[in-house]
VOSE-707129 format. One record per residue (C-alpha): x, y, z. Coordinates in steps of 0.001 Angstrom, whole numbers, plus 500000, padded with zeros to 6 digits. Layout:
N
XYZ/...
// end
This chain:
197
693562608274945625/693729607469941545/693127603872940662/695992601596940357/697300598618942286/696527597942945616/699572595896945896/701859598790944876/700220601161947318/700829598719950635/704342598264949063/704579602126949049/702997602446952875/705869599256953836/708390601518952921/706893604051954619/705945606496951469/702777608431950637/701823609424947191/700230613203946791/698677613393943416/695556615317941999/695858613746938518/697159614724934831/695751617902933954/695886616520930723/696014613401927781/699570614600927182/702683616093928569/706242616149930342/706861615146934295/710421616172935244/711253614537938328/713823616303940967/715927616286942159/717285612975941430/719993611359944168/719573607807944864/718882604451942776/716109604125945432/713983606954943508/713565604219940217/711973601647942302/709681603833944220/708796605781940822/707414602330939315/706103601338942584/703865605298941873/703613604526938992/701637601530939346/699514603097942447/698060605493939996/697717603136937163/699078606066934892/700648605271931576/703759606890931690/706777606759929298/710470607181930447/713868608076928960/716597605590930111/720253604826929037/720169603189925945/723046600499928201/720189599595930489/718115597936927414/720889595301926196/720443592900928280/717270590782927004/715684590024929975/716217593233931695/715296595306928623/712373593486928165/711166594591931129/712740597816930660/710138598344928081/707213596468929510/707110599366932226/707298602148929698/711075602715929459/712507604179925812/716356603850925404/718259607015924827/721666607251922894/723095610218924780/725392610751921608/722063611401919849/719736612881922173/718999615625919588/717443613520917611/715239611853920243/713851615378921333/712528616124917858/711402612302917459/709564612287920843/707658616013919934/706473614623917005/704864611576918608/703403613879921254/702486616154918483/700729612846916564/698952611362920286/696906615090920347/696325615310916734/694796611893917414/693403613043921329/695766609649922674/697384609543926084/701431610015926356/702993611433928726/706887611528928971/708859611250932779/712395612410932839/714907613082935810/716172615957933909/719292616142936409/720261613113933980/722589611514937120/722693611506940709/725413612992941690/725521616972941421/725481619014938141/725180622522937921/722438622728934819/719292620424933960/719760618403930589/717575620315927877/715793617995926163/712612617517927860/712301621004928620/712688621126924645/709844618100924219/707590620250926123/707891623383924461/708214622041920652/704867619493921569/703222622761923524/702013620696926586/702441621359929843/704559620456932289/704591618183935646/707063619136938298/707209616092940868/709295614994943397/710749612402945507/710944614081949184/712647612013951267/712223614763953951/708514614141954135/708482610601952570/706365611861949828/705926611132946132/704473615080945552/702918614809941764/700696617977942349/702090620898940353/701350621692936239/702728624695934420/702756625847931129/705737626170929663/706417629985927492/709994628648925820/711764631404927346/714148629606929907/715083632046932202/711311632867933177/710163629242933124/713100627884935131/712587630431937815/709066628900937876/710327625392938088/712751626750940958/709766628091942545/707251625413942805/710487622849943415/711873624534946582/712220622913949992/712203619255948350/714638616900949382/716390613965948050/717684611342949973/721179612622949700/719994616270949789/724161617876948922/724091616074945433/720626618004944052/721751619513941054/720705623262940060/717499624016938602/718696625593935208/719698625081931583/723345625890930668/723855628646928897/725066629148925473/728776628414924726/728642627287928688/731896624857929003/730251621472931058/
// end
C-alpha cells in the first residue's frame, strides 16, 4: 500500500472497500474513471485519494464552485471548475499546463469521469481523451467496482490519437467492472463526427 492517510484507509475498510493500486507510472498524466453511476463514487474517490496521498487534479461543474464554502473546499481537494459551454478551451488550457509541469519535470495528473453524468450516455465526453493525446502522457483507466468493492487503479496505456484503436483498448482493459447501478454505465466510445447527441 502507497502512503497516505491512515484515517482514510479505515474509512475505506468501514465501508467495506479495498484500494488496488501499483502507483503512477509517471510525474504526469490522465485517470479516466468508469463507469460513473452513483454520487457515492465522489466520496469514495477523495476518501482514495487521500489513502494514496496522490496529488490529483479534477474537472468539476463550474455550479459546484459558487458557493464559498463549498468551493473552497472544492479546490482545497484538487477540484478545477469547468464551463461546459467552454470546455474547448479548457482542453487546450489544461495540455498546456501538462505540457509546462514536464518541461519543468512537476507532478500533475488530471482525474475525469469521462461519462460526464451518471445516468447512461452512449459516447465518452472527448476532452480528456484530447488532454492526453495533445500533452502525450499516458493514460490511467480506474474504476469503482462495486461488484468486488474495489477501487482498481492498476492499468496505464499509451494513448496513439487514433480513437477507434485506443477506445477498443480502453474497452478492453475496462470490461467486467461494475458500478453500483450497473444498467446506467455509459458506452466506452467517442461520438462520431456530425453524430446528433
Amino acid at each position: 500500500m502507497i502512503g497516505g492517510s491512515a484515517l482514510a484507509r479505515a474509512l475505506l475498510r468501514c465501508f467495506g472497500w479495498r484500494i488496488d493500486c501499483r502507483g503512477l507510472p509517471a510525474r504526469q498524466g490522465v485517470v479516466m474513471v468508469y463507469p460513473h453511476t452513483s454520487n457515492w463514487d465522489f466520496p469514495i474517490g477523495v476518501l482514495t485519494k487521500w489513502s494514496l496521498n496522490f496529488e490529483l487534479k479534477f474537472w468539476a461543474k463550474d455550479s459546484l464552485f459558487r458557493s464559498p464554502i463549498f468551493g473552497r473546499w472544492m479546490r482545497a481537494i484538487g477540484g478545477v471548475p469547468v464551463n461546459r459551454r467552454a470546455a474547448n478551451g479548457m482542453v487546450g488550457e489544461t495540455a498546456n499546463r501538462m505540457r509546462e509541469a514536464k518541461a519543468r519535470d512537476e507532478h500533475f495528473w488530471l482525474i475525469v469521469a469521462p461519462e460526464g453524468t451518471r445516468g447512461y450516455v452512449d459516447h465518452w465526453k472527448s476532452g480528456a481523451y484530447h488532454v492526453a493525446v495533445q500533452a502525450n502522457v499516458p493514460v490511467g483507466l480506474a474504476s469503482f467496482d462495486y461488484a468486488t468493492k474495489t477501487v482498481v487503479f492498476t492499468d496505464f496505456v499509451e494513448v496513439s490519437g487514433e480513437p477507434d484503436r485506443d477506445f477498443a483498448l480502453f474497452a478492453e482493459v475496462l470490461k467486467g467492472r461494475q458500478g453500483k447501478h450497473a444498467d446506467q454505465a455509459g458506452l466506452i466510445r467517442l461520438k462520431a463526427d456530425g453524430e446528433k447527441r
